[in-house]
N, C-alpha and C positions, 0 to 999 in steps of 0.2 A: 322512611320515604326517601327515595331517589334524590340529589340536589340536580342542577342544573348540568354542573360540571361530569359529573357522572354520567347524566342520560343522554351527555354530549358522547362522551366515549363509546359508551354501548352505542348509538347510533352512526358513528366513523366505525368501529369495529364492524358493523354488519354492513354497511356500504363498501368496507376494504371487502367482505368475504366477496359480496354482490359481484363487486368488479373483477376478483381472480375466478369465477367461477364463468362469468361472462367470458374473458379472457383464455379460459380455455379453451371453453367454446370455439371460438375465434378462430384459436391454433389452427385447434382440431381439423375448424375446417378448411382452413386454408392447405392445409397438410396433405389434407382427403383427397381437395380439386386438384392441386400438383400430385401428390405420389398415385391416387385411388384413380387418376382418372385414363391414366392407361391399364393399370396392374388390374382394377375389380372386373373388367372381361374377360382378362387373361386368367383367374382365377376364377369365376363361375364358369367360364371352359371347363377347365379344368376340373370341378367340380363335378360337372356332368360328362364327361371325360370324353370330350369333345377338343380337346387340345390338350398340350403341355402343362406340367405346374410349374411357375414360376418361383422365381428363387423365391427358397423358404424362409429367409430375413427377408425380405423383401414383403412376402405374403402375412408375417409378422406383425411388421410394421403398419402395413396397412389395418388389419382389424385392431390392432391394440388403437391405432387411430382411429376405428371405427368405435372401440367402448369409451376412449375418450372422450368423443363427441357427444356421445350418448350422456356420459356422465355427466359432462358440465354442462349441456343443456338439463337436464334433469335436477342438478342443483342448483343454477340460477332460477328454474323456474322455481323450487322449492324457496328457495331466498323472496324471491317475489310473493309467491304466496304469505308467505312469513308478516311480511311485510306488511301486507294490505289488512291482516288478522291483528297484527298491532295497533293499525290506525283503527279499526271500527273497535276494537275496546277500550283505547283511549278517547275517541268519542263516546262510546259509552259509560264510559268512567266520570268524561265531562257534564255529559246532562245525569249522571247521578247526583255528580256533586254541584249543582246548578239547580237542579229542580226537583221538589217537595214530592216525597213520594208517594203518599195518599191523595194529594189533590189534583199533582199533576203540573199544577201554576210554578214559577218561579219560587227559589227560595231567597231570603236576604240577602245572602251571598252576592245573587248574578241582580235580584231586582233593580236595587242599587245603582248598579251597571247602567241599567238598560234606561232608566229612568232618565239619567245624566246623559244616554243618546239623545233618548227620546227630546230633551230639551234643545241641546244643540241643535237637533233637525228642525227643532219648531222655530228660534231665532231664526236660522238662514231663510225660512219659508214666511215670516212675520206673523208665527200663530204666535198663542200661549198653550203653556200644560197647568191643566188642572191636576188634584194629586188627591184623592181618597183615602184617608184611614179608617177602617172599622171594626170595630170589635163586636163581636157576639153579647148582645146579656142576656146573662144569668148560665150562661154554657155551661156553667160547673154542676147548674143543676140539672141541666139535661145527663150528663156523665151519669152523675150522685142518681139518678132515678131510676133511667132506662139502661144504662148499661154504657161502656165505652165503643161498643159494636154503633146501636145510636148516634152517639157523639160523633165517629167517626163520618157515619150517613149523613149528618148536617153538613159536617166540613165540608164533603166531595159535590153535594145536590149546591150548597152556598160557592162554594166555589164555580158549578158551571154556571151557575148563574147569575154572578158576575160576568164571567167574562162575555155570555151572550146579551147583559143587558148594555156596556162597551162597545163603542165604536170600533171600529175592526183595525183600528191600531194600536187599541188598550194593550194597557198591562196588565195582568193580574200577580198579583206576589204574596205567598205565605208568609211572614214573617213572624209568627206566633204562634201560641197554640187556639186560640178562636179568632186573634190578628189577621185580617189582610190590607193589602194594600192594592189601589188603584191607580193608574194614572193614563192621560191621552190628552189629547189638543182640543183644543179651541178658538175661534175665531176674536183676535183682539177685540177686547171689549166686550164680549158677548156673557157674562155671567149667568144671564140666565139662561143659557143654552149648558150650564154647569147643572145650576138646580133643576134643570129637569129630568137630567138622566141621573144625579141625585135619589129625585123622588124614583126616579123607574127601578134603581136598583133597591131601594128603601120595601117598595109594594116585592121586589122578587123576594128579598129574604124573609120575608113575613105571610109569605103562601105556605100553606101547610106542607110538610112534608113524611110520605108514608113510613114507616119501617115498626117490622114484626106488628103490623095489624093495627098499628097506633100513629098516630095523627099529630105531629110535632109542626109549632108553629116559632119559630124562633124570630128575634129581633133582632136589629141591631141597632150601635150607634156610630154616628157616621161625622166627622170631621173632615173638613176644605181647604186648601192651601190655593193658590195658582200665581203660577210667573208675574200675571199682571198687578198682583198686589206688592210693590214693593217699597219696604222700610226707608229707604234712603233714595236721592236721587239717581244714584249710578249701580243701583244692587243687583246683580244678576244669581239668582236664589239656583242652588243648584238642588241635586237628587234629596240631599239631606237635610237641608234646609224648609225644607218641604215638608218632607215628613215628619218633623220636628212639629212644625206649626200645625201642619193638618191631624198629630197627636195629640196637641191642647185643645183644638177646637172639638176632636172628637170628647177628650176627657170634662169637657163644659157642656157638651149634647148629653152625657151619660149623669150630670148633675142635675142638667134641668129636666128630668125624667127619661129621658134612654127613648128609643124608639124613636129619633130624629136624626134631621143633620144641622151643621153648623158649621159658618165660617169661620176663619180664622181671622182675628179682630187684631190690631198693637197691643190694646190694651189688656189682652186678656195674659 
């Protein structure tokens, strides 16, 4: 892979080509409107043979001015195109290696990221972010049973729906292989405006879901984190910190029988 310094070069290299091909352009045409703009009448006169030919270097010079023009318009534009075909594959490059390719959701990599926006936005705004983890159970035996085509079905049907049962500033994030992660705001203080979209998303994963003529109901288990719980007086809990905590809380809903959710407690 590329380092920085490198894709610095390549990128000054193609803005040098950019600008001498532009530049010729330029010449060209400044060359045209002075020498072309008495000589190319005298010359399609001539042509139709309706006048004299005008000196032969002279007549020369003008079309080699004219293929010039040509040319370096034609490869600045080529440079141009170039160009804009590198930025959409390096966007595409980006959200490959940003987001989960069977579900579609973020993957660890970017969740992360966005979570620690998501928080700053909510301080400036005086929300909180609540933060969901949840794991699938028993996923290995949905694999082991019905196939990994199955498994895969769960993942993509569990992942959209998360994200529509999320306030429409949700995050959703793959981070696993039956792992997702959740996260959005909340109004200070308001916890249980947590547990309900909790439960909503608890009832979505647990609706049946069809594949190859069979009727898969899968569970999960769901652990809680949010900004407003915090350990210390001056704790400002960031993306990972979160996920930390709303991982124990999940891994204590998966002990006291799976199919729940659960805060994240100090003590736990």
């Amino acid at each position: 892979m590329e380092d920085s310094s490198q894709q610095g070069k390549r990128k000054l290299g193609k803005a040098e080509r950019a600008v001498v091909a532009l530049g010729i352009a330029i010449a060209a045409i400044i060359l045209f409107v002075g020498a072309g703009g008495t000589l190319m009448p005298q010359i399609l006169r001539a042509w139709t043979g309706n006048g004299e030919t005008p000196d032969i270097m002279l007549t020369n010079a003008v079309l080699l001015n004219i293929a010039l023009l040509i040319c370096g318009w034609r490869r600045y534009a080529d440079l141009q195109e170039e160009v804009k075909e590198r930025r959409r594959a390096e966007e595409n490059a980006r959200q490959l290696a940003e987001t989960d390719a069977l579900t579609g959701c973020r993957n660890r990599r970017s969740g992360t990221p966005r979570i620690d926006a998501l928080i700053a936005g909510a301080r400036s705004s005086g929300r909180e972010v609540a933060l969901f983890m949840i794991d699938l159970d028993n996923f290995k035996q949905i694999n082991d049973l019905n196939g990994h085509q199955a498994g895969d079905r769960v993942l993509t049907v569990v992942a959209r729906r998360l994200r529509d049962a999320l306030p429409a500033e949700g995050i959703v994030a793959r981070i696993g292989g039956d792992e997702f992660v959740c996260a959005f705001t909340h109004p200070l203080d308001e916890t249980e405006k947590v547990d309900q979209i909790a439960i909503s998303v608890m009832k979505a994963l647990s609706a049946p879901i069809e594949c190859n003529r069979l009727y898969l109901e899968p569970t999960g288990s769901l652990g809680i984190s949010s900004t407003c719980h915090q350990l210390t007086e001056n704790e400002q809990p960031d993306g990972e910190t979160l996920l930390h905590r709303a991982d124990i809380a999940m891994y204590h809903a998966k002990k006291h029988g799976r199919d729940s959710h659960c805060w994240f407690e100090p003590q736990m």
